[in-house]
N, C-alpha and C positions, 0 to 999 in steps of 0.2 A: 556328618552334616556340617556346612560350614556355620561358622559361629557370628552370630547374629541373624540368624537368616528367622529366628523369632523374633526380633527387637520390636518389630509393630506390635503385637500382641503383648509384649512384656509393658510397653508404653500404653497401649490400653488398659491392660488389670490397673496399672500405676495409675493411669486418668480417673479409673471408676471410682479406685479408692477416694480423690481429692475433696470429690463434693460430699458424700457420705461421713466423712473428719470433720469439715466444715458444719454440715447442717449438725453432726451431735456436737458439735461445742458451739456454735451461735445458735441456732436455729432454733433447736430444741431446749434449750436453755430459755431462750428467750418466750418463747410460747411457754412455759410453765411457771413465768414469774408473771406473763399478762396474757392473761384468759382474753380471749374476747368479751364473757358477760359471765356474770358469778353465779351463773348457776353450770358452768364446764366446770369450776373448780374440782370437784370430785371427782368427775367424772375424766377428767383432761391428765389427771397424774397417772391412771393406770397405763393409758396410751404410751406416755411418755416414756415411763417406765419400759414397755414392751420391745418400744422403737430403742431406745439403750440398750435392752439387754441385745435386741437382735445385730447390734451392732459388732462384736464381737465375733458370732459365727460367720458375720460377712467377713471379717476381713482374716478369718482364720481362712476361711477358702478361696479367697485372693491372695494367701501366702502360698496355698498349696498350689495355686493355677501358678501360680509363679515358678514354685520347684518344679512345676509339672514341665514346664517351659524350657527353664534348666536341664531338664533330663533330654529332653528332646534335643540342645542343643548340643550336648555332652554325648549323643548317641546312644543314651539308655531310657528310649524312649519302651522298650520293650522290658522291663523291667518289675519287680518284684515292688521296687519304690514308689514306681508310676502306677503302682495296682491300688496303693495304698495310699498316696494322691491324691486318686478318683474316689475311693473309699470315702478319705476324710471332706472332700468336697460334697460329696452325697449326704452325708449324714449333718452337715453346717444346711444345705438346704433344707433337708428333713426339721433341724430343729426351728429356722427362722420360721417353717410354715407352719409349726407347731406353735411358735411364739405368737405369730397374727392371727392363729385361728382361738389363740386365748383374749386376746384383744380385739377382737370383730365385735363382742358383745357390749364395751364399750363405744365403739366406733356408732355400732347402734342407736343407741341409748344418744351419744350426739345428733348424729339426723334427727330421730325425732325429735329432740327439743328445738334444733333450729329449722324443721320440718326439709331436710334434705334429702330425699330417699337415693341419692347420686353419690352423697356420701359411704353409702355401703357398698356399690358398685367398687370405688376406689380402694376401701379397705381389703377389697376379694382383691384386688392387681397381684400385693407380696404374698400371696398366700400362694396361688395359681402361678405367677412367674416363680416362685422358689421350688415349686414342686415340677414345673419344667425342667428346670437344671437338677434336681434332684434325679429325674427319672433319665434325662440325658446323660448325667452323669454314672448313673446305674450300667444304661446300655454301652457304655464304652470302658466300663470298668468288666462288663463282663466278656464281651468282645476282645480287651484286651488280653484279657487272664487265659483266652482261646486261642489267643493270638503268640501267644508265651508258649502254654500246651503244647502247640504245635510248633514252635522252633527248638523248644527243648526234644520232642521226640525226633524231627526233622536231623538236629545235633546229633543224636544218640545213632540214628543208622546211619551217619554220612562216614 
């Protein structure tokens, strides 16, 4: 495959990263030093907490769409490495929805006090889009391991 012929998508992962760096170092920093009204205090650090830790598995599976990228450009998109790619992307989804679905209870507990029942609609968004990509990433993690299967025996009788 010639090379570059990913660069769009490689400039994408790179875009998604930009804001998500940004919001955990201003963003989020700054909403935990000033609450809107003192009674989120309690209630606002476990969030914050959450959105940190999930920040992590997001950008472990923005390094791996990246290699994943790499490989494909390298022609080893059919590969053992790209199985385990989609592997480690799947399971960075898995845990960020695991992470929001420990923080929704919080999220809760904020609407009702600022009486927002709209607020828990949005906290459901990272739960349900991480487990999207989780599950899309399953199907092309297994699709490809089929897709290996059968070049390697394809190999074998040629």
């Amino acid at each position: 495959m010639k090379q570059g012929s990913t660069l769009f998508l490689k400039i994408a992962v790179f875009l998604m990263g930009i804001p998500v760096l940004a919001l955990g170092i201003f963003g989020a920093t700054w909403l935990a030093k000033n609450p809107f009204n003192s009674y989120y205090d309690q209630i606002l650090y476990p969030i914050v907490i959450g959105m940190y830790l999930s920040v992590i598995p997001f950008f472990i599976a923005l390094y791996q769409a990246f290699k994943l990228l790499s490989f494909i450009d390298k022609n080893k998109a059919f590969s053992e490495r790209s199985v385990k790619a989609l592997k480690n992307i799947k399971r960075c989804a898995m845990v960020i929805s695991g992470l929001y679905v420990i923080v929704l209870p919080f999220v809760f507990f904020v609407a009702e006090l600022d009486d927002a029942p709209g607020l828990i609609i949005v906290g459901m968004v990272p739960i349900f889009a991480s487990m999207v990509i989780a599950v899309f990433a399953a199907v092309l993690h297994r699709l490809l391991q089929e897709a290996i299967r059968m070049k390697t025996e394809n190999d074998l009788t040629v």
